[in-house]
ROBALO-931800 format. One record per residue (C-alpha): chain; residue number from 1; residue in three letters; x, y, z. Coordinates in nm, 2 decimals, always signed. Layout:
% ROBALO-931800
<atom><chaine>A</chaine><num>NUM</num><residu>ala</residu><c1>X</c1><c2>Y</c2><c3>Z</c3></atom>
...
This chain:
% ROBALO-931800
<atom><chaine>A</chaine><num>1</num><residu>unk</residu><c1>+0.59</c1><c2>-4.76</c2><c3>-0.82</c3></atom>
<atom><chaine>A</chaine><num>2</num><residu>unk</residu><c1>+0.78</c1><c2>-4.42</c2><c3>-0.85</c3></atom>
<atom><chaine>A</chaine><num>3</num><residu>unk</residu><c1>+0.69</c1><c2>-4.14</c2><c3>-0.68</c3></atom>
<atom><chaine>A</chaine><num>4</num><residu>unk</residu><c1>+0.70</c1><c2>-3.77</c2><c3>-0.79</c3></atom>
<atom><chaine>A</chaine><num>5</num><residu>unk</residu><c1>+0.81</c1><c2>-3.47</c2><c3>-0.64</c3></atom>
<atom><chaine>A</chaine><num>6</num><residu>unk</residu><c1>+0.70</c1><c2>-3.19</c2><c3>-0.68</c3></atom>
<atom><chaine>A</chaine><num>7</num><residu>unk</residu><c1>+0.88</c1><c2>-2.86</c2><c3>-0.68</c3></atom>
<atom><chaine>A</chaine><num>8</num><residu>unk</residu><c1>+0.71</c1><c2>-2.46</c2><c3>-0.56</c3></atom>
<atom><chaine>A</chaine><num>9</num><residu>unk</residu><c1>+0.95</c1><c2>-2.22</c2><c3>-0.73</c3></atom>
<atom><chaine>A</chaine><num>10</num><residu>unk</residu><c1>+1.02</c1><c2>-2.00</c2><c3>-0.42</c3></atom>
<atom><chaine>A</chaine><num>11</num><residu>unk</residu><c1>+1.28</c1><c2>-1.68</c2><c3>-0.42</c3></atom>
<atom><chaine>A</chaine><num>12</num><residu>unk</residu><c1>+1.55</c1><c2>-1.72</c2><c3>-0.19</c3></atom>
<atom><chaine>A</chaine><num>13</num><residu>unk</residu><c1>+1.38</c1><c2>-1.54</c2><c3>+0.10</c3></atom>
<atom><chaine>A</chaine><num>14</num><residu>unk</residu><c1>+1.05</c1><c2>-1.77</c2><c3>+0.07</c3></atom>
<atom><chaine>A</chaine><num>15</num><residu>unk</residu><c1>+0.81</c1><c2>-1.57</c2><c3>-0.09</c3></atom>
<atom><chaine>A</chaine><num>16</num><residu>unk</residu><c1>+0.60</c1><c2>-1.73</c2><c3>-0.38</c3></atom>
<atom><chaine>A</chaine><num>17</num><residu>unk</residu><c1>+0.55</c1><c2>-1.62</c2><c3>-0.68</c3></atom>
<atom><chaine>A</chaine><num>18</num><residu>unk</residu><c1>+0.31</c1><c2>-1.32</c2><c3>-0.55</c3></atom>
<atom><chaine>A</chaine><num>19</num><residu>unk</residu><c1>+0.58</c1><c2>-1.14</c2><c3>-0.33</c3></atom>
<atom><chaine>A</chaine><num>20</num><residu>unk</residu><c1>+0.58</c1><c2>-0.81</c2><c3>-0.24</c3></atom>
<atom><chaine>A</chaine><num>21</num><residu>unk</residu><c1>+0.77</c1><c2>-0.66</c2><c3>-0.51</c3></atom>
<atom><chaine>A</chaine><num>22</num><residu>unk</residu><c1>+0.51</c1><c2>-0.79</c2><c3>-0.75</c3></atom>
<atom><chaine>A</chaine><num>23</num><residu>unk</residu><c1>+0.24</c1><c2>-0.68</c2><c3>-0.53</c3></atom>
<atom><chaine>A</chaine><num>24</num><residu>unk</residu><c1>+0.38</c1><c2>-0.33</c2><c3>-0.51</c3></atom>
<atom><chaine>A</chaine><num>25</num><residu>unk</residu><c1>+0.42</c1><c2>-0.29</c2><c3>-0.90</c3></atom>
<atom><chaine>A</chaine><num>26</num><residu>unk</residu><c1>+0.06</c1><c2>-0.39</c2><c3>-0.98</c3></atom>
<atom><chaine>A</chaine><num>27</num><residu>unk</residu><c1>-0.05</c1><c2>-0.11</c2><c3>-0.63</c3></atom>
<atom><chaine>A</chaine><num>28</num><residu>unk</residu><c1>+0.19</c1><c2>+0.18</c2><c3>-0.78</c3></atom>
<atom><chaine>A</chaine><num>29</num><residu>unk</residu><c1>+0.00</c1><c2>+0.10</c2><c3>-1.19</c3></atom>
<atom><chaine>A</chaine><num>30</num><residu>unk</residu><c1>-0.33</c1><c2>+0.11</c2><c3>-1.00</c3></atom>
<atom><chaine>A</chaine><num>31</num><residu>unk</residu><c1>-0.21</c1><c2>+0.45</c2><c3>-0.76</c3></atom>
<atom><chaine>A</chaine><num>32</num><residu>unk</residu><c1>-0.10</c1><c2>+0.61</c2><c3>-1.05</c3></atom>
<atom><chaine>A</chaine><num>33</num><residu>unk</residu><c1>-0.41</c1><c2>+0.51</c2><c3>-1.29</c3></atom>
<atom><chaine>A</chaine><num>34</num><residu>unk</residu><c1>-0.65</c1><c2>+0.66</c2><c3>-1.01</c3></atom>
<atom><chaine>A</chaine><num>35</num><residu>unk</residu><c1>-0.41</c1><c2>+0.96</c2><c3>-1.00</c3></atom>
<atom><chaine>A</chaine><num>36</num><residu>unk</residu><c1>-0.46</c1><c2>+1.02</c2><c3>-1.39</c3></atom>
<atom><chaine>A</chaine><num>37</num><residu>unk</residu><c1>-0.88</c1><c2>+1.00</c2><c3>-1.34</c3></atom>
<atom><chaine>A</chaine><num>38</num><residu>unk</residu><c1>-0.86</c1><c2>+1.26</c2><c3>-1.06</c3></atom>
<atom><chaine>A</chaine><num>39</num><residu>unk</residu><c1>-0.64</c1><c2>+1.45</c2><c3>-1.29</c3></atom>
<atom><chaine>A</chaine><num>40</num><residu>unk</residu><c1>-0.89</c1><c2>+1.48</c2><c3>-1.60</c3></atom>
<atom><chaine>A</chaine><num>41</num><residu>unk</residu><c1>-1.15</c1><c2>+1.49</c2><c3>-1.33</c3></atom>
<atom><chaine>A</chaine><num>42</num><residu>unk</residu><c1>-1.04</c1><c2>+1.82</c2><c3>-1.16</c3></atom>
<atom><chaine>A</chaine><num>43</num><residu>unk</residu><c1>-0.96</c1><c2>+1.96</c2><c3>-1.53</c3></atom>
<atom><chaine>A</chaine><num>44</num><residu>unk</residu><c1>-1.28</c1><c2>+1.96</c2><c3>-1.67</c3></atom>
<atom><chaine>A</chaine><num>45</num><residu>unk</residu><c1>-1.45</c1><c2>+2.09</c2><c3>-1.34</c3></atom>
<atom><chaine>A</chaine><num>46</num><residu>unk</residu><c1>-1.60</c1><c2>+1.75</c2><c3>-1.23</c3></atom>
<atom><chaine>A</chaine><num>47</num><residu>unk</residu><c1>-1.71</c1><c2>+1.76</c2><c3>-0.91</c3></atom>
<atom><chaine>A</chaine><num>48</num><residu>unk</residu><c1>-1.38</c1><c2>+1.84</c2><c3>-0.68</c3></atom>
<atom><chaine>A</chaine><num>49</num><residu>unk</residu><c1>-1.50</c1><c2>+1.58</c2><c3>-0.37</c3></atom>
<atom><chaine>A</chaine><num>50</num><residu>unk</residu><c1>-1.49</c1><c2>+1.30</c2><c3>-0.63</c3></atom>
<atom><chaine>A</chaine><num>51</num><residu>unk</residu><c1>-1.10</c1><c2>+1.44</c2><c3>-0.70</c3></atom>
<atom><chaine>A</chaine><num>52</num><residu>unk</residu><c1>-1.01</c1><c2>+1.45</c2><c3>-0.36</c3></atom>
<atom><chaine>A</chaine><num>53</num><residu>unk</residu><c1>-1.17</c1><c2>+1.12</c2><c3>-0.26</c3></atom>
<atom><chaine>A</chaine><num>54</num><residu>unk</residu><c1>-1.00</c1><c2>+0.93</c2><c3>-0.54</c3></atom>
<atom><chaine>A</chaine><num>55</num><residu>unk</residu><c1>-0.66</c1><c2>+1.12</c2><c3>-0.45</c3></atom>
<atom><chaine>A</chaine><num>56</num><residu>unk</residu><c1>-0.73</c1><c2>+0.97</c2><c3>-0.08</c3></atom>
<atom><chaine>A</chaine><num>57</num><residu>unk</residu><c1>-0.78</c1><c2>+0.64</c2><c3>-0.22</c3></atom>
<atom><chaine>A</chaine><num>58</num><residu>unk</residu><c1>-0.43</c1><c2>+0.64</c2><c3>-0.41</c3></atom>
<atom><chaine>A</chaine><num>59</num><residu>unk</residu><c1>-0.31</c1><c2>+0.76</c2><c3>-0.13</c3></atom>
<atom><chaine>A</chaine><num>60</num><residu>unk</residu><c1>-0.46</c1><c2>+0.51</c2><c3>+0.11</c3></atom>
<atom><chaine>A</chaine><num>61</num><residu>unk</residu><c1>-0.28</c1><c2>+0.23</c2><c3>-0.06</c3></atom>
<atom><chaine>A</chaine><num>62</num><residu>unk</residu><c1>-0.01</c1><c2>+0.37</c2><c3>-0.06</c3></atom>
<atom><chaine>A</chaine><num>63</num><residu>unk</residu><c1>+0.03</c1><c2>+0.39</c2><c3>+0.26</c3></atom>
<atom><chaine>A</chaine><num>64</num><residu>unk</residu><c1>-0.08</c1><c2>+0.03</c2><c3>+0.29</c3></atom>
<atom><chaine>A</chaine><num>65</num><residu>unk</residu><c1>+0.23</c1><c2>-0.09</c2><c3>+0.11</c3></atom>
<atom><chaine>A</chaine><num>66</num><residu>unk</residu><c1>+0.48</c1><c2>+0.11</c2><c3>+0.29</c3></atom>
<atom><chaine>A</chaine><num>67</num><residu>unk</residu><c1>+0.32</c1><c2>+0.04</c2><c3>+0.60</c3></atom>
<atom><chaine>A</chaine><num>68</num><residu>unk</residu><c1>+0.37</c1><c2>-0.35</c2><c3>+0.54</c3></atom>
<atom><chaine>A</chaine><num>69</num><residu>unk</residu><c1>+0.74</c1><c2>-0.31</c2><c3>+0.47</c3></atom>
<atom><chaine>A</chaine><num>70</num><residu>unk</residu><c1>+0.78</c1><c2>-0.05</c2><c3>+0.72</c3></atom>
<atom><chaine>A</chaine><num>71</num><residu>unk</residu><c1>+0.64</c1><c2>-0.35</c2><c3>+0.96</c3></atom>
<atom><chaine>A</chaine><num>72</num><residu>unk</residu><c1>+0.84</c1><c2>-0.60</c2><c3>+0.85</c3></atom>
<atom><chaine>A</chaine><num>73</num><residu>unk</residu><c1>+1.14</c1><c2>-0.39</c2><c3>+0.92</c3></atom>
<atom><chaine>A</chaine><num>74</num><residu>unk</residu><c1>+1.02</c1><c2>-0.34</c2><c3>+1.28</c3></atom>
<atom><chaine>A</chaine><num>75</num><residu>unk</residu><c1>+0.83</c1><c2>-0.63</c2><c3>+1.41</c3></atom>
<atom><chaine>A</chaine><num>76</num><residu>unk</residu><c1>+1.17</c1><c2>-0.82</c2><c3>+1.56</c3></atom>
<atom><chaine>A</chaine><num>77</num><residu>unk</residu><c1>+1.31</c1><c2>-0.46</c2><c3>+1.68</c3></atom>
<atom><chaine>A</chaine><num>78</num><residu>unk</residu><c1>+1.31</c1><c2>-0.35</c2><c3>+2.03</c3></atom>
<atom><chaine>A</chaine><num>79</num><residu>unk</residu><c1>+0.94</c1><c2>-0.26</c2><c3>+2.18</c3></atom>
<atom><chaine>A</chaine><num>80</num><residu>unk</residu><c1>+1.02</c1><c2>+0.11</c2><c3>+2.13</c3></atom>
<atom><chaine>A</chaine><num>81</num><residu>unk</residu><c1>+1.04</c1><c2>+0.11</c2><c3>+1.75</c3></atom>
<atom><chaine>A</chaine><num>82</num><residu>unk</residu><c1>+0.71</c1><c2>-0.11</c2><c3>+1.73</c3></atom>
<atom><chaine>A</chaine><num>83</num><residu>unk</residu><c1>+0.51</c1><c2>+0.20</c2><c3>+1.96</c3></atom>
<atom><chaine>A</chaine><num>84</num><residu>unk</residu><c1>+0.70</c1><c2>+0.45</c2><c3>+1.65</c3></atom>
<atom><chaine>A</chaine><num>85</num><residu>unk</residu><c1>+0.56</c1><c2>+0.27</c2><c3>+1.45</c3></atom>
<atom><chaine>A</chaine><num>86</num><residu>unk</residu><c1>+0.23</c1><c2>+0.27</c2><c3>+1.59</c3></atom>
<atom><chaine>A</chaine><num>87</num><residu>unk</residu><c1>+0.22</c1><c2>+0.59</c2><c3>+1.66</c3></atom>
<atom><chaine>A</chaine><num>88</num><residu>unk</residu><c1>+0.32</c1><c2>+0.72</c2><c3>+1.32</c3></atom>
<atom><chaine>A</chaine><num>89</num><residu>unk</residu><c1>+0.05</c1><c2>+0.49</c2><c3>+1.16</c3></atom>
<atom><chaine>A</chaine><num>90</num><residu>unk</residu><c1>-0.20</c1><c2>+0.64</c2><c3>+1.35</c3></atom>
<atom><chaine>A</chaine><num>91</num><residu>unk</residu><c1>-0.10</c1><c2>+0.97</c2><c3>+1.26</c3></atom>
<atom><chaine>A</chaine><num>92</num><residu>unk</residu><c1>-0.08</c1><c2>+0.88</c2><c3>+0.87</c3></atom>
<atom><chaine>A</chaine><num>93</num><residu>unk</residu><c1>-0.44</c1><c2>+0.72</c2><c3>+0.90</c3></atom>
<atom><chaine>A</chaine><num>94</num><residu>unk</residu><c1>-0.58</c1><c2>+1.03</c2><c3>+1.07</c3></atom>
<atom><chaine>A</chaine><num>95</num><residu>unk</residu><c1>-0.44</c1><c2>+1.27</c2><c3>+0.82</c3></atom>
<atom><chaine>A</chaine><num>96</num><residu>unk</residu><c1>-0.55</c1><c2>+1.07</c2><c3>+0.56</c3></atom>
<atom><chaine>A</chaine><num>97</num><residu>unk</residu><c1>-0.89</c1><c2>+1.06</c2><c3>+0.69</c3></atom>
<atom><chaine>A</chaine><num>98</num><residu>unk</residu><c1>-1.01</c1><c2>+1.41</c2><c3>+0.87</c3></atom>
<atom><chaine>A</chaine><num>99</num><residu>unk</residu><c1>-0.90</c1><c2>+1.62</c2><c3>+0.53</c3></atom>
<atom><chaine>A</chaine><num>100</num><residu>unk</residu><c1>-1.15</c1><c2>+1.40</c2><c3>+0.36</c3></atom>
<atom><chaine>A</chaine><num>101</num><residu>unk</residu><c1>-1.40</c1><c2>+1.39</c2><c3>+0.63</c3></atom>
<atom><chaine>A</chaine><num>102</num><residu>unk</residu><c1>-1.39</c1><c2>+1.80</c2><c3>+0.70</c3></atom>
């Protein structure tokens, strides 16, 4: 009876084949195809909300990535670099949010 092994590739810091880098090309093809809609959108005069709400989305995810790396830089530094980075989140979030809310 033999027995098989089976092997996960995995990159030398343990990510799979979906890692980050991966992630963050496929996020900065979708930021940037969202950017080119609003684009044509504000040039023919299309409703400007639309514009800016797709703009907040790109923006949004963004955000999301840096704010995941920006994390994992942090999250095993002292307790005063994890309230920075709580505190700057917040702010990003809320400046993201209010310009498209007001």
């Amino acid at each position: 009876m033999s027995t098989k092994k089976s092997t996960q590739k995995t990159q030398s810091n343990g990510s799979s084949r979906f890692g980050l880098n991966k992630i963050s090309m496929y996020v900065i093809v979708a930021v940037a195809l969202l950017y080119v809609i609003s684009l044509l959108l504000a040039v023919f005069n299309v409703n400007l909300i639309i514009v800016s709400a797709l703009q907040g989305v790109a923006t949004a995810i963004m955000i999301t990535i840096v704010a995941i790396l920006a994390w994992r830089y942090v999250r095993h530094k002292p307790a005063v670099w994890i309230i920075l980075y709580i505190i700057c989140l917040i702010l990003v979030i809320v400046g993201i949010i209010v310009p498209l809310v007001v």
